[in-house]
C-alpha positions in Angstrom: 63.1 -13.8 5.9 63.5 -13.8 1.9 61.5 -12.1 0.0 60.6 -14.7 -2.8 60.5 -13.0 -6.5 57.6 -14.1 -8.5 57.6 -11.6 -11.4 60.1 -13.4 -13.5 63.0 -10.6 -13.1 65.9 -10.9 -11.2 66.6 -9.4 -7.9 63.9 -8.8 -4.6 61.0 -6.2 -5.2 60.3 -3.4 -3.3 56.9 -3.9 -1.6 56.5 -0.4 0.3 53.3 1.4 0.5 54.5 4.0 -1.6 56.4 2.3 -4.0 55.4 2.3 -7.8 53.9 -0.7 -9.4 54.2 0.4 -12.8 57.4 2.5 -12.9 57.2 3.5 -17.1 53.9 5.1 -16.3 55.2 7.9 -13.5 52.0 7.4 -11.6 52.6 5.2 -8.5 49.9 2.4 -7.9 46.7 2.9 -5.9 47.2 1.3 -2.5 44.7 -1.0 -1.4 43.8 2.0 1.0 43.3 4.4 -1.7 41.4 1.9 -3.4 39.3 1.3 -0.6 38.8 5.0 0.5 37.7 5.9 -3.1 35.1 2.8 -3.1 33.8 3.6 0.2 33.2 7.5 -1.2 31.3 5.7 -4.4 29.5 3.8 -2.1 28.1 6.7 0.4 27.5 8.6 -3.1 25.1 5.7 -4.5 23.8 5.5 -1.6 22.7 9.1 -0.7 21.2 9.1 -4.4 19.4 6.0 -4.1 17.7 8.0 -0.5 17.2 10.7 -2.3 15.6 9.0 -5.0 13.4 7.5 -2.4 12.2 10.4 -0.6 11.1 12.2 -3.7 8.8 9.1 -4.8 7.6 9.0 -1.7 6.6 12.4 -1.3 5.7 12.5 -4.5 3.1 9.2 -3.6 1.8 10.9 -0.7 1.2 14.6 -2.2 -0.8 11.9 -4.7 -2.6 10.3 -1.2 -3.7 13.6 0.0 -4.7 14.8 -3.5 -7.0 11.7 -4.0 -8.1 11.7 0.1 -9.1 15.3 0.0 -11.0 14.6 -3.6 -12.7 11.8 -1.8 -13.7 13.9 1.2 -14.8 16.3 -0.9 -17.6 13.8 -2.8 -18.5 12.3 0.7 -19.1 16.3 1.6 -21.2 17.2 -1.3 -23.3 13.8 -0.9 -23.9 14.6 2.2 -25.2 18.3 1.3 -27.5 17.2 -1.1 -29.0 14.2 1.2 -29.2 16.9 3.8 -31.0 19.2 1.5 -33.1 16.1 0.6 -34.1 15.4 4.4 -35.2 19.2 4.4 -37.4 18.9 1.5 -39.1 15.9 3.2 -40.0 17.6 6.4 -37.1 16.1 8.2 -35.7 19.2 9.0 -33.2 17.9 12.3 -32.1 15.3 10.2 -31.2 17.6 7.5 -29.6 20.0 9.5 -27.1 17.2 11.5 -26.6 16.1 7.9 -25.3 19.4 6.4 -23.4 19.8 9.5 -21.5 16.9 9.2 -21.6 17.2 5.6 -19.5 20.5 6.0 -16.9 19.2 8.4 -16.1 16.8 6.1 -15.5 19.2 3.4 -13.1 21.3 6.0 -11.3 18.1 6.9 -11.2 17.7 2.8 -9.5 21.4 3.1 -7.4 20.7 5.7 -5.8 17.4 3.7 -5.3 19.2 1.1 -3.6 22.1 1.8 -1.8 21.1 4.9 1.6 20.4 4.6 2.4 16.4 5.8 5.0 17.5 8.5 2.0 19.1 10.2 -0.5 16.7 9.6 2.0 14.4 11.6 3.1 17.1 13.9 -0.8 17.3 14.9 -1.7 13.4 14.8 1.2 12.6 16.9 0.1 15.7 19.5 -3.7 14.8 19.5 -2.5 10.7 20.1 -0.2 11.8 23.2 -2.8 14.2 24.7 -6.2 11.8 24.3 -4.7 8.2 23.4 -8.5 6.2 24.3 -10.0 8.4 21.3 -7.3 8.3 19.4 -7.0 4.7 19.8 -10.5 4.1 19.4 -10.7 6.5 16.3 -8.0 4.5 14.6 -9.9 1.3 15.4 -13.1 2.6 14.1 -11.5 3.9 11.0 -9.7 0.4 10.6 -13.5 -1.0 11.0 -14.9 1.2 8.6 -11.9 0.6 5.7 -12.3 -2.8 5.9 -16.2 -2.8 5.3 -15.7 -0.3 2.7 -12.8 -2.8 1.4 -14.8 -5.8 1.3 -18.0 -4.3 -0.1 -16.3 -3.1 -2.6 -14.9 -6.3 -4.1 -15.2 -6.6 -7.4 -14.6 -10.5 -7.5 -17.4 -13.0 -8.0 -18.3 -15.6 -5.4 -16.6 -18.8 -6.5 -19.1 -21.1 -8.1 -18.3 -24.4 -6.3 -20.3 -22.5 -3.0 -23.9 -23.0 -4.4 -26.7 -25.6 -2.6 -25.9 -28.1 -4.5 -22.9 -29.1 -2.8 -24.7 -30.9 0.1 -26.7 -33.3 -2.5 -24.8 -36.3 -3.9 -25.4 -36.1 -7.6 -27.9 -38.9 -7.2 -30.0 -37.8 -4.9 -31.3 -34.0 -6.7 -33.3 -34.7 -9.9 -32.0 -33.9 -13.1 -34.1 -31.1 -13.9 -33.3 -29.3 -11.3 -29.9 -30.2 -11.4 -30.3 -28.7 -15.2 -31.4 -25.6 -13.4 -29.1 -24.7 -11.3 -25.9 -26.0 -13.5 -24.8 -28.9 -12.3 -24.7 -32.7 -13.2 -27.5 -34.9 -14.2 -26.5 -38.4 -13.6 -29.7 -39.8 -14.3 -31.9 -40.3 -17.6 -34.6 -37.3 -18.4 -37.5 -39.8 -17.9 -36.9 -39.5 -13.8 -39.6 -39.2 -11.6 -39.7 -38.9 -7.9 -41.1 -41.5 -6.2 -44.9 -41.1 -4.4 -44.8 -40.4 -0.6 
């Protein structure tokens, strides 16, 4: 077979994997598997720093977590001293004391988060789960219970206003003035007066 000469110079080209491309420069030519090899380096470089980049935000994000957690624990803890000491100071003194009790595991479990190291925390969760997995199951579904109440009583967003008793009225049918009242239309004069029984 022919090799077919498309440069514009006279004679065949020598195609061979070692051959130079560019014979005035005294470099040969990357190869195609040179040029491959050195892109598939680049490529496991960018992307071990694009992981590494990603583990330290995310450790970073969940040193944050257990910073805020333990600060929350912490406030539920003290709350719960001072109700306890409240209870106390009514005469309530079980009450009190179950209150400070609980009050104080909380603030170890606020001690706990924040000085443990997250490998642990997991290490423990992980062995608690495999040892008792009905409490830990039920735990996680109480918690889940619990954030979402927490979660939806603390919505900051109003009620939309299309939900108030007015809706099942036709416009016609409430009179105006207490239509006026409670925002919505008046379709009819002011002079309107209900009819007698």
């Amino acid at each position: 077979m022919a090799t077919r000469n498309t440069g514009g110079s006279e004679g065949p080209r020598d195609m061979t994997p070692g051959s130079s491309e560019n014979p005035g420069r005294g470099m040969p030519a990357p190869t195609l598997k040179d040029q491959a090899a050195d892109l598939g380096r680049k490529a496991t470089q960018g992307a071990r720093d694009v992981a590494t980049e990603a583990q330290s935000q995310a450790r970073n994000r969940i040193e944050r977590g257990k910073q805020d957690a333990a600060t929350t624990l912490s406030s539920v803890a003290t709350t719960l001293l001072q109700s306890g000491l409240q209870l106390r100071d009514d005469q309530q003194q079980i009450a009190g004391e179950y209150v400070e009790r609980a009050a104080r595991q909380i603030e170890r479990a606020a001690n706990y988060v924040q000085n443990a190291d997250l490998r642990e925390v997991v290490d423990e969760v992980e062995d608690f789960a495999r040892r008792r997995p009905a409490l830990f199951i039920g735990s996680a579904f109480a918690a889940g219970l619990l954030a979402a109440r927490f979660l939806k009583s603390s919505r900051t967003t109003p009620r939309r206003k299309e939900e108030t008793p007015l809706e099942p009225y036709m416009d016609r049918e409430v009179p105006p003035s207490v239509a006026r009242d409670i925002g919505g239309p008046t379709s009819e004069p002011e002079t309107w007066q209900e009819p007698p029984l």
